[in-house]
N, C-alpha and C positions, 0 to 999 in steps of 0.2 A: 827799342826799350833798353836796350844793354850798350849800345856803340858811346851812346852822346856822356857827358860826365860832370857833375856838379853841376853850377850853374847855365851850362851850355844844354841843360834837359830842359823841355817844355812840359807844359802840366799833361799834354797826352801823354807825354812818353812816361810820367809818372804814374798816370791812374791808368796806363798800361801797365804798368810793371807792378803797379801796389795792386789792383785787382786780382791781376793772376796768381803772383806770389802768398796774398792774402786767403784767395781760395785754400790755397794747396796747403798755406799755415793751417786753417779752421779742418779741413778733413784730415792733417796728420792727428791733429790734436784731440778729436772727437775717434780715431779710431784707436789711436793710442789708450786714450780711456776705459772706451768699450774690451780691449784685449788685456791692456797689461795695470788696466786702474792704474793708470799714471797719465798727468801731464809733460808733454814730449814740447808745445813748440815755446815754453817761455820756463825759465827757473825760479819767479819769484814763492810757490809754493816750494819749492826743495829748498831755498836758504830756511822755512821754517821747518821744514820737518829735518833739517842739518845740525837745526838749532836743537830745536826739541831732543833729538838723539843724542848730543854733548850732554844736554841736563841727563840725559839718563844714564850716562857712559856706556852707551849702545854702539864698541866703534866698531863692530862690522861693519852697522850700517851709516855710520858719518863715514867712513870708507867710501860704503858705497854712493851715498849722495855726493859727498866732496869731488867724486870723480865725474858724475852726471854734470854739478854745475860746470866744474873746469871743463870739460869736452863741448860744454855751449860756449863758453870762454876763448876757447881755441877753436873753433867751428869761426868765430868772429871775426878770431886772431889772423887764420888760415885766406878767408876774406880780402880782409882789408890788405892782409900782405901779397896777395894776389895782381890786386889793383892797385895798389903801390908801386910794389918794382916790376912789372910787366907792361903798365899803361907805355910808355914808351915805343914798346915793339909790336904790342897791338890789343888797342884797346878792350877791339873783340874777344880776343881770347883772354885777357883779363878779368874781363867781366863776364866772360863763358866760365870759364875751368872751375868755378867753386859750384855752380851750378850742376858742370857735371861731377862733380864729389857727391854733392847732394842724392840725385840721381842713382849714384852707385849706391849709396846709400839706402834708401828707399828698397830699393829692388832687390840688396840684400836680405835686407827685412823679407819684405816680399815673399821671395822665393824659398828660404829657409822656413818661415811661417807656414809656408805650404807644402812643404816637402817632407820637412824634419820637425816641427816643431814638437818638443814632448811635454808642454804645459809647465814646465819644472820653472823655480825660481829666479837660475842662475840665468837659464836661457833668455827669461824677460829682462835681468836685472842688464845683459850684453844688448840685447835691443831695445830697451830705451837710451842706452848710453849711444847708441847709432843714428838713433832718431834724433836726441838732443845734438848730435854734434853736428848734422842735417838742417836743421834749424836755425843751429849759430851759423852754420855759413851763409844758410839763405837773407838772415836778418841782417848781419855784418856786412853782408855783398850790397842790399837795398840801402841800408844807412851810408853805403861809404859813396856810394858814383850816385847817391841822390842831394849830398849834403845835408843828410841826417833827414829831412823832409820823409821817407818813405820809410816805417819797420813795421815790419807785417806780421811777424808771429804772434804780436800779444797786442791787445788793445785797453791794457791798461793809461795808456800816454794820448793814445787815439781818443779815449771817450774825456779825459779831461780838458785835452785839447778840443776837443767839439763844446764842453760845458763853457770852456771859456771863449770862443766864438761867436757861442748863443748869444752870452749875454752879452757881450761886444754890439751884436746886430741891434741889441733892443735900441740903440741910438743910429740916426739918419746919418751921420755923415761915416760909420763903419758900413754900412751898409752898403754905401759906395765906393767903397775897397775894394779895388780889384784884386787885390793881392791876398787880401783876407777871405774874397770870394772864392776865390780858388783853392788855397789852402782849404777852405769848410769842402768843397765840393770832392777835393783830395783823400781826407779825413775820412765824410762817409761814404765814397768808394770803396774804401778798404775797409770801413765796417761792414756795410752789405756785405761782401765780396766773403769775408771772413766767414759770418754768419751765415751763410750760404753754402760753402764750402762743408761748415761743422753739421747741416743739417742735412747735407747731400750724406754724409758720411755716415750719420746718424741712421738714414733711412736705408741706405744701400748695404751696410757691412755687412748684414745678417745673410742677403745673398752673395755677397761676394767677399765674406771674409777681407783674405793676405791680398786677395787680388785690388784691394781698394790703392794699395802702393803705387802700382801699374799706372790705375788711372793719374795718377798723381805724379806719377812722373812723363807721362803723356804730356802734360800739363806742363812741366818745367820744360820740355822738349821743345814747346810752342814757341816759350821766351827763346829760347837757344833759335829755331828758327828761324823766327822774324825776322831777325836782325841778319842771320846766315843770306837769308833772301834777299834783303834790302841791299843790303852789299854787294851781293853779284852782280842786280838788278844794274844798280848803279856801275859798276866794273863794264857790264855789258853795252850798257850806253855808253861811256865812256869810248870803248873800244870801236862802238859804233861811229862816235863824231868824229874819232881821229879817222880814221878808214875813210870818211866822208870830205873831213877837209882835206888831210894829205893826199888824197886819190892813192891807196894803199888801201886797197882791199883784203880783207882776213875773213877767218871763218866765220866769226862773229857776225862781222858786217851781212856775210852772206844768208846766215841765218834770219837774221833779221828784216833783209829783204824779200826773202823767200816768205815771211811769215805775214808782215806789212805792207809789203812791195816796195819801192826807191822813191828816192824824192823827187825824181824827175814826173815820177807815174800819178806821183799823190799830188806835188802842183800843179802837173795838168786836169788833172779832176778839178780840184779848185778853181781854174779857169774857167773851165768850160764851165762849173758850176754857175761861177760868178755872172757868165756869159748870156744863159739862162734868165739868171732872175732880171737881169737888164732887158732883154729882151720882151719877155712879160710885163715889166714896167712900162715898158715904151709903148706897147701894142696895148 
């Protein structure tokens, strides 16, 4: 989900990445509601109430929105600068480390929600500003290593892009777009996914409160995972065939035989298998 970058992604690895991160967008955003009535994973509501505030010359509070947008602004910023000057030395952690910002993120909330929280104004007005900057980097992270193809906190772009799809399909030779295919299939992935996420959060907060963050950053741990696994996975094979061609045995190799047994073991089964079924042929 996280290793491959721009064009070198396949569409799994996107309605991998846009399901999950979609989820985790729709239950920040629905528990954000539910505690602090605010919108945390998209800013297009705070540019109006930004606005609204100037007419009124309310600049407490254009203070305080003008800081909520910017910190989704730089939550992007922090993103893409991530996977900029890092892809080089390794992808992976490129395309990890805003995730785990995220993550700290979150589990800040979290924890502090649950421990300390004392209802008061200032305390939400600092945890949505945590949440929104959570969100720009999750969004910034998914538009940059997908080539814009995948943003997950808002489905304002998503459901247009599906209207304009639709009507696309209503002629036969869109329809056998592969590319258009997929893109729609991409789309409502990450609406379901979203939708889902907002309704899990919807139904669960009430027994689990701050702890809803937890789960949610569970969730980003998975994306972080995957990819930790895959890597190895492949490291470990690697270290397998060299061991195997050079006759240089490592601990690797050894484990692996231990777990699968050796190639000599595994083509003699194959043998004798093969040996079998000839045999029964014949007779």
């Amino acid at each position: 989900m996280l290793r491959n970058y721009s064009n070198s992604r396949t569409l799994g690895d996107n309605i991998r990445l846009g399901t999950l991160t979609a989820f985790t967008a729709g239950t920040i955003n629905v528990a954000s509601l539910l505690i602090f009535l605010s919108f945390t994973s998209n800013v297009t509501g705070h540019y109006a109430v930004f606005s609204a505030e100037i007419s009124k010359g309310n600049w407490t509070q254009v203070a305080v929105v003008g800081a909520w947008i910017f910190l989704f602004f730089f939550g992007s910023f922090t993103a893409n600068f991530s996977v900029i000057n890092f892809n080089k030395k390794s992808k992976y952690f490129a395309h990890a480390f805003p995730l785990v910002l995220e993550i700290i993120c979150l589990l800040t909330v979290g924890i502090y929600g649950h421990f300390y929280y004392q209802k008061t104004i200032e305390e939400a007005q600092v945890m949505v500003a945590l949440m929104l900057f959570a969100t720009g980097l999750q969004n910034g992270l998914t538009a940059s290593i997908s080539n814009f193809l995948v943003k997950t906190t808002h489905l304002t772009g998503t459901t247009t892009d599906l209207g304009i799809l639709a009507s696309m399909f209503t002629q036969k030779r869109y329809r056998k777009n592969p590319e258009l295919k997929a893109r729609a299939k991409l789309l409502s992935s990450i609406m379901v996914s979203y939708v889902f996420g907002a309704v899990f959060s919807g139904l669960t907060y009430y027994y689990l409160e701050f702890s809803v963050f937890y789960i949610i950053s569970i969730c980003l741990v998975v994306v972080i995972g995957y990819d930790f696994y895959k890597i190895h996975l492949r490291h470990f094979n690697t270290q397998y065939r060299y061991s195997r061609i050079y006759k240089k045995p490592n601990a690797l190799a050894f484990l692996y035989d231990k777990i699968h047994g050796t190639g000599e073991k595994i083509e003699r089964k194959r043998t004798e298998k093969s040996k079998l079924v000839l045999e029964e042929k014949m007779t």
